[in-house]
C-alpha positions as CSV (number, residue, x, y, z in Angstrom):
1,X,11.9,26.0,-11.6
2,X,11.9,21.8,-10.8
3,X,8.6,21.2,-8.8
4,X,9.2,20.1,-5.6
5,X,8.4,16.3,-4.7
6,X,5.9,15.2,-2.2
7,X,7.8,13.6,0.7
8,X,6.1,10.8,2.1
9,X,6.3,7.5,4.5
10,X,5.7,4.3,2.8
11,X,4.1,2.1,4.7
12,X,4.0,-1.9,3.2
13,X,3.7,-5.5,3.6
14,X,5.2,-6.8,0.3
15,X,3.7,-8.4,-1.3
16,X,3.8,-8.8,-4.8
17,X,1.6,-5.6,-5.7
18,X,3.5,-3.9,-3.1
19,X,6.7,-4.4,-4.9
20,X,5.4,-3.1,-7.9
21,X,4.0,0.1,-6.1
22,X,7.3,0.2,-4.4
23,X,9.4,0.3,-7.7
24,X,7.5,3.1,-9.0
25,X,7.8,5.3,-6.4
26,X,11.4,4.8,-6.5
27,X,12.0,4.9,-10.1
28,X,9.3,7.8,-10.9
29,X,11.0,10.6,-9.7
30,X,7.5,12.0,-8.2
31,X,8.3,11.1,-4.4
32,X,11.0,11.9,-1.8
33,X,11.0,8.8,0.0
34,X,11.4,9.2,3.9
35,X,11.5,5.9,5.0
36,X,9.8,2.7,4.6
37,X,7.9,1.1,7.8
38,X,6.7,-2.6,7.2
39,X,3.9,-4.2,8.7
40,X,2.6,-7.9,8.7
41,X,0.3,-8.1,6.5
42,X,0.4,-10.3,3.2
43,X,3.4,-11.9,5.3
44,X,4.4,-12.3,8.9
45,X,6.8,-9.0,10.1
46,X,9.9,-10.5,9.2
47,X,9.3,-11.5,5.6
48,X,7.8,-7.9,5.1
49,X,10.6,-6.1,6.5
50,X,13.3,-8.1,4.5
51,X,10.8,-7.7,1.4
52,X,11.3,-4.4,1.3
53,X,15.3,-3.9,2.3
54,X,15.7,-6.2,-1.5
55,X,13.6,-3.8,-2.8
56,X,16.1,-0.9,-2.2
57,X,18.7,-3.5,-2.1
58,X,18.1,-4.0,-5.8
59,X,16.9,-0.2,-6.5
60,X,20.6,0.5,-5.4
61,X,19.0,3.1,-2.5
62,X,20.1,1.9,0.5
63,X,19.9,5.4,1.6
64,X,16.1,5.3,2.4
65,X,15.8,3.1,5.9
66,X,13.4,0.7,6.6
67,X,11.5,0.4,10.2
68,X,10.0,-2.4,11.2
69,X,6.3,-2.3,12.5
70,X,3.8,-4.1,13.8
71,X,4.1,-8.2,14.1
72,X,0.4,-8.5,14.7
73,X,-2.7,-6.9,14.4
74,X,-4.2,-5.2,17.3
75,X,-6.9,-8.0,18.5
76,X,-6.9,-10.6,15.6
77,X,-4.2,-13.3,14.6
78,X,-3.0,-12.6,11.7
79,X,-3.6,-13.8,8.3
80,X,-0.9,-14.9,5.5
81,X,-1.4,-15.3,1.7
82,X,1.9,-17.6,0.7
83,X,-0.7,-19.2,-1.5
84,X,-0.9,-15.8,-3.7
85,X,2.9,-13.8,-3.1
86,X,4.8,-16.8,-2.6
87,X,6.6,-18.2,1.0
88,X,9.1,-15.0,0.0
89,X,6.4,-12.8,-0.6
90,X,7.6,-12.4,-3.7
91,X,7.0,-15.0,-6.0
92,X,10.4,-16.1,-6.0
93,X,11.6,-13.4,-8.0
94,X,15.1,-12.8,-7.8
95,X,16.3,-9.6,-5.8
96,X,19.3,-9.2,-3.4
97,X,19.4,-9.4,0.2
98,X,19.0,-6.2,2.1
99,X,21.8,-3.9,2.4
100,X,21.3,-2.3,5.1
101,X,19.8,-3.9,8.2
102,X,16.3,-2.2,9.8
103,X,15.6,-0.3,12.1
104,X,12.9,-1.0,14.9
105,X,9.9,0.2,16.4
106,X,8.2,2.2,13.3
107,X,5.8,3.7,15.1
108,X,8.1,5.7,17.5
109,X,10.3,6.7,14.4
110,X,6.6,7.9,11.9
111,X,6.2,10.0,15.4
112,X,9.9,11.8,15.5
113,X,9.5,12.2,12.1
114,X,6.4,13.7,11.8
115,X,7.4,16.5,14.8
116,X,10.6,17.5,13.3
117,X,9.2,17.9,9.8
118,X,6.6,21.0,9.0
119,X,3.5,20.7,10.4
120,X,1.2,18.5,7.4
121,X,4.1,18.3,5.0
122,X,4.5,14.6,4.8
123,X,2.1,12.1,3.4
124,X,1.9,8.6,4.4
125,X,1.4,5.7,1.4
126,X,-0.4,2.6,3.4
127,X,-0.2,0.0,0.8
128,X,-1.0,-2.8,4.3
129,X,-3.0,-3.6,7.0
130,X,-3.3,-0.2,9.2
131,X,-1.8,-1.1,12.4
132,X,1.3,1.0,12.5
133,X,-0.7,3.8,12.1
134,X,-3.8,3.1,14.2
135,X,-0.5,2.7,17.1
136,X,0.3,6.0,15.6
137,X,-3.0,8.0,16.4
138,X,-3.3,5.9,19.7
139,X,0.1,6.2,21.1
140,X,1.5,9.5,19.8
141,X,-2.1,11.5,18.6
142,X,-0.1,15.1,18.5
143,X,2.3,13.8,15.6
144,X,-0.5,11.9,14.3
145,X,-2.6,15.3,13.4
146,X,0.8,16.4,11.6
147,X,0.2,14.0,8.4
148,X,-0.5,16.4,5.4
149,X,-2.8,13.0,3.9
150,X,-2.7,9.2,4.2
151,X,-3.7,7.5,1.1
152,X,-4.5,4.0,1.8
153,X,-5.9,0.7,-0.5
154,X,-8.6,-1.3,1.2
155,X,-12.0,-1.9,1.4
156,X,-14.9,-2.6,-0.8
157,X,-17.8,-0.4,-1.0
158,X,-20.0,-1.5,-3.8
159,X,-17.8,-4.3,-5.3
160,X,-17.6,-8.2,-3.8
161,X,-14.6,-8.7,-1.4
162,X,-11.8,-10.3,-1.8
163,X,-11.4,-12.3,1.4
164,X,-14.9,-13.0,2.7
165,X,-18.4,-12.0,0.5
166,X,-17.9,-8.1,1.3
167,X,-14.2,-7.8,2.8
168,X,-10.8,-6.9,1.5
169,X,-7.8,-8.5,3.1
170,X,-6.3,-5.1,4.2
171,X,-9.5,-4.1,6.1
172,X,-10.1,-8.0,7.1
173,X,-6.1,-8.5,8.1
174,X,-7.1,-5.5,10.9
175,X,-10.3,-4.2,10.9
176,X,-10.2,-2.6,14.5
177,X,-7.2,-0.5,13.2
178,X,-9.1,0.8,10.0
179,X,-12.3,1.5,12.3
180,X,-9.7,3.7,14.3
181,X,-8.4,5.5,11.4
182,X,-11.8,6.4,10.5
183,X,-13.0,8.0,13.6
184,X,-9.3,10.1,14.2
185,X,-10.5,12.9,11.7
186,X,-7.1,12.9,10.1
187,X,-6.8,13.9,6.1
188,X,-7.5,10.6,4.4
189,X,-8.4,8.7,1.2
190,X,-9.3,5.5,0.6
191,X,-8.8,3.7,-2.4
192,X,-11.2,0.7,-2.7
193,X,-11.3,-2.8,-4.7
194,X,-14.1,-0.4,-6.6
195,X,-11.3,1.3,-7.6
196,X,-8.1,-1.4,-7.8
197,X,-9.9,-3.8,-9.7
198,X,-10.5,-1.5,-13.1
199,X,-6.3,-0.8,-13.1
200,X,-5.3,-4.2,-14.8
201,X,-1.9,-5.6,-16.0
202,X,-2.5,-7.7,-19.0
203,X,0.3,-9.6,-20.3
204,X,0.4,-7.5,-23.7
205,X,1.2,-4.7,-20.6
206,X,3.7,-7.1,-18.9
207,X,5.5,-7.3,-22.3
208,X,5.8,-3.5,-22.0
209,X,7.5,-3.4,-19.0
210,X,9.9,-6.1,-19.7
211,X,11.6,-4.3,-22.5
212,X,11.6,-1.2,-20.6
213,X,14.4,-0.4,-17.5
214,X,15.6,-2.8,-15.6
215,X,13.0,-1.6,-12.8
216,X,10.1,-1.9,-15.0
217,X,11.4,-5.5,-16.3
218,X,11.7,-6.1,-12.5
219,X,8.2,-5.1,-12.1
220,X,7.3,-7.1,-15.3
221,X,8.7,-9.9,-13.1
222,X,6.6,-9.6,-10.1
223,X,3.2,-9.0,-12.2
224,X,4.1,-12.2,-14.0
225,X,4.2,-14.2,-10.5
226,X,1.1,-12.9,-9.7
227,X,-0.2,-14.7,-12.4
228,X,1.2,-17.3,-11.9
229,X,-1.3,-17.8,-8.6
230,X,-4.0,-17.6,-11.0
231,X,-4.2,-19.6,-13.5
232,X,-6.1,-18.7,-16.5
233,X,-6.5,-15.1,-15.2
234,X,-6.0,-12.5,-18.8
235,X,-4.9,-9.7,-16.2
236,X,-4.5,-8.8,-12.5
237,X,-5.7,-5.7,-10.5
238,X,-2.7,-3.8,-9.3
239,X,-4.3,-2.5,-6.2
240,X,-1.4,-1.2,-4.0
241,X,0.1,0.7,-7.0
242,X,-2.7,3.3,-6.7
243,X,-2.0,4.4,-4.1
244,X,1.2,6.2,-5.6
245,X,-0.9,6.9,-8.6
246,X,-3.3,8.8,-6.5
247,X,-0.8,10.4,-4.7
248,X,0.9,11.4,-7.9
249,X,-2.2,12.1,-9.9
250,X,-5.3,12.7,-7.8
251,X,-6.8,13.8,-11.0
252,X,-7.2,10.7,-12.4
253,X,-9.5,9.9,-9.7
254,X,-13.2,10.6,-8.4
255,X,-13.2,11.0,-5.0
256,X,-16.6,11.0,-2.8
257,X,-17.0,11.2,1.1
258,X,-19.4,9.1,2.4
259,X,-20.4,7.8,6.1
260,X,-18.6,4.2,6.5
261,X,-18.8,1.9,9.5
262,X,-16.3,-1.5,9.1
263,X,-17.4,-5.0,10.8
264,X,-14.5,-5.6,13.8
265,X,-16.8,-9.4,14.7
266,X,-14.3,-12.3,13.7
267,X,-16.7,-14.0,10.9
268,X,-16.4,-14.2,7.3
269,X,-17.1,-10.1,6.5
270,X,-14.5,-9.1,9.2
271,X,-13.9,-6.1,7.7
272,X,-16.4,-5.1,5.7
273,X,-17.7,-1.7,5.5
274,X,-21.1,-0.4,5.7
275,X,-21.8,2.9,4.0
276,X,-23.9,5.1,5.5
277,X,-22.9,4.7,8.9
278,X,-20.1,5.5,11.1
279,X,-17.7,8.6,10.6
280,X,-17.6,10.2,6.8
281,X,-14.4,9.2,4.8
282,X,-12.9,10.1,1.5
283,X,-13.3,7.5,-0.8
284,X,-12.0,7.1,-4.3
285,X,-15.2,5.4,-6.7
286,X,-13.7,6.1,-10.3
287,X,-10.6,6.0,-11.9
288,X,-9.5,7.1,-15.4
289,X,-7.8,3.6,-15.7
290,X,-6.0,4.3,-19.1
291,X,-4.1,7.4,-18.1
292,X,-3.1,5.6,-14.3
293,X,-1.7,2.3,-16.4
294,X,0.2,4.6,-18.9
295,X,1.7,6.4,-15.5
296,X,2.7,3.5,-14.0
297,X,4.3,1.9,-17.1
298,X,6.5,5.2,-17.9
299,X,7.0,6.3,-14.0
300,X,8.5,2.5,-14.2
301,X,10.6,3.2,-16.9
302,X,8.7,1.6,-19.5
């Protein structure tokens, strides 16, 4: 009997590791993809949205619609990164225009879906800033406490951040919607820079991919203009692509709950969490990073 796949909602601002977590999930075989709302995140809204209609566009599934989401966060401006992903948000890899244009208003559309699906049967992959669904619990909290489990990469518990001395730029890029997200008491794991930054592409792994399918070349691609932003950098963390590796594996991963509070001031730690404090959360620490990079390559086709 075929094992039924866990339908989910992903929820992305590509992005270049995005893209990659993007490909996976449509090339693995492990998900049944709902939908995919955008948020600004790495981008402004409308570079995120048309990010991930190419993505489809050039996964030939044109079937799966994409919502677009918040243009903002909820109290900060918003933060770009063209230095890292490119004006695109891609790296200037090549991919095809959208196919299909996108729908609007994502977080009206996560709500209708969530009340005509079974209660707790659909999971929701938040590889960006957490507006959409802080809007989510705010504005619609009855469909909200239908989620069967929101994975989402960001944060830094014991490891430096990424944007500021303790911050990651999911948690920075909207740390009032995170400190939300916290407190609604909704099933939830977080997956960390603790975590993100031990599942590294090397190029030797690149090479891999590139004579794999033409979605793991694709991938290849995208990895390879992430280096490009860092010059001599030997790998890259691939931090949004755990998400789907959690979600497809939670095995490979140690998962502790612990009290976390997150800085919502507008200095250099915006966003930076303070364990021991606040409202407990799940929070992967360890990964078997081996086995997860071995997923990812084959669930890419490689």
């Amino acid at each position: 009997m075929p094992v039924a796949r866990l339908k989910v909602v992903i929820d992305t601002d590509p992005g270049l590791d995005d893209a990659v977590a993007i490909l996976f999930a449509l090339q693995s075989g492990l998900f049944d993809i709902a939908g995919i709302t955008t948020v600004a995140g790495n981008l402004g809204i409308g570079v995120t949205t048309r990010n991930a209609g190419r993505l489809l566009a050039f996964a030939g599934r044109g079937d799966i619609p994409v919502v677009e989401g918040a243009e903002r966060p909820l109290f900060r401006s918003a933060i770009q990164t063209a230095d890292i992903h490119g004006g695109d948000g891609m790296g200037w890899v090549d991919l095809p225009e959208p196919a299909v244009p996108p729908d609007v208003d994502a977080v009206a559309w996560l709500a209708d879906l969530l009340m005509r699906e079974e209660p707790h049967s659909v999971a929701i992959l938040a590889l960006g800033p957490l507006t959409n669904l802080a809007k989510l619990q705010t504005d619609h909290p009855d469909a909200a406490h239908r989620v069967g489990l929101i994975v989402a990469m960001g944060g830094a518990v014991n490891e430096p951040g990424n944007m500021g001395p303790r911050a990651e730029f999911n948690f920075q890029a909207d740390p009032h919607a995170a400190g939300i997200m916290f407190a609604a008491g909704l099933p939830m794991i977080v997956i960390p820079l603790d975590v993100t930054r031990k599942v590294r592409a090397t190029r030797d792994w690149c090479a891999r991919l590139a004579a794999g399918s033409p979605v793991a070349a694709k991938a290849g691609e995208v990895i390879e203009a992430y280096f490009q932003s860092t010059q001599g950098r030997e790998s890259r963390p691939l931090h949004d692509p755990c998400v789907m590796l959690f979600a497809a594996r939670p095995d490979l991963f140690a998962v502790e709950t612990m009290r976390l509070a997150i800085d919502t001031e507008d200095g250099p730690d915006a966003g930076a969490l303070f364990p021991g404090e606040g409202a407990e959360v799940a929070v992967a620490m360890r990964v078997n990073a081996e086995a997860a990079l071995e997923l990812l390559a084959k669930g890419l086709g490689a």
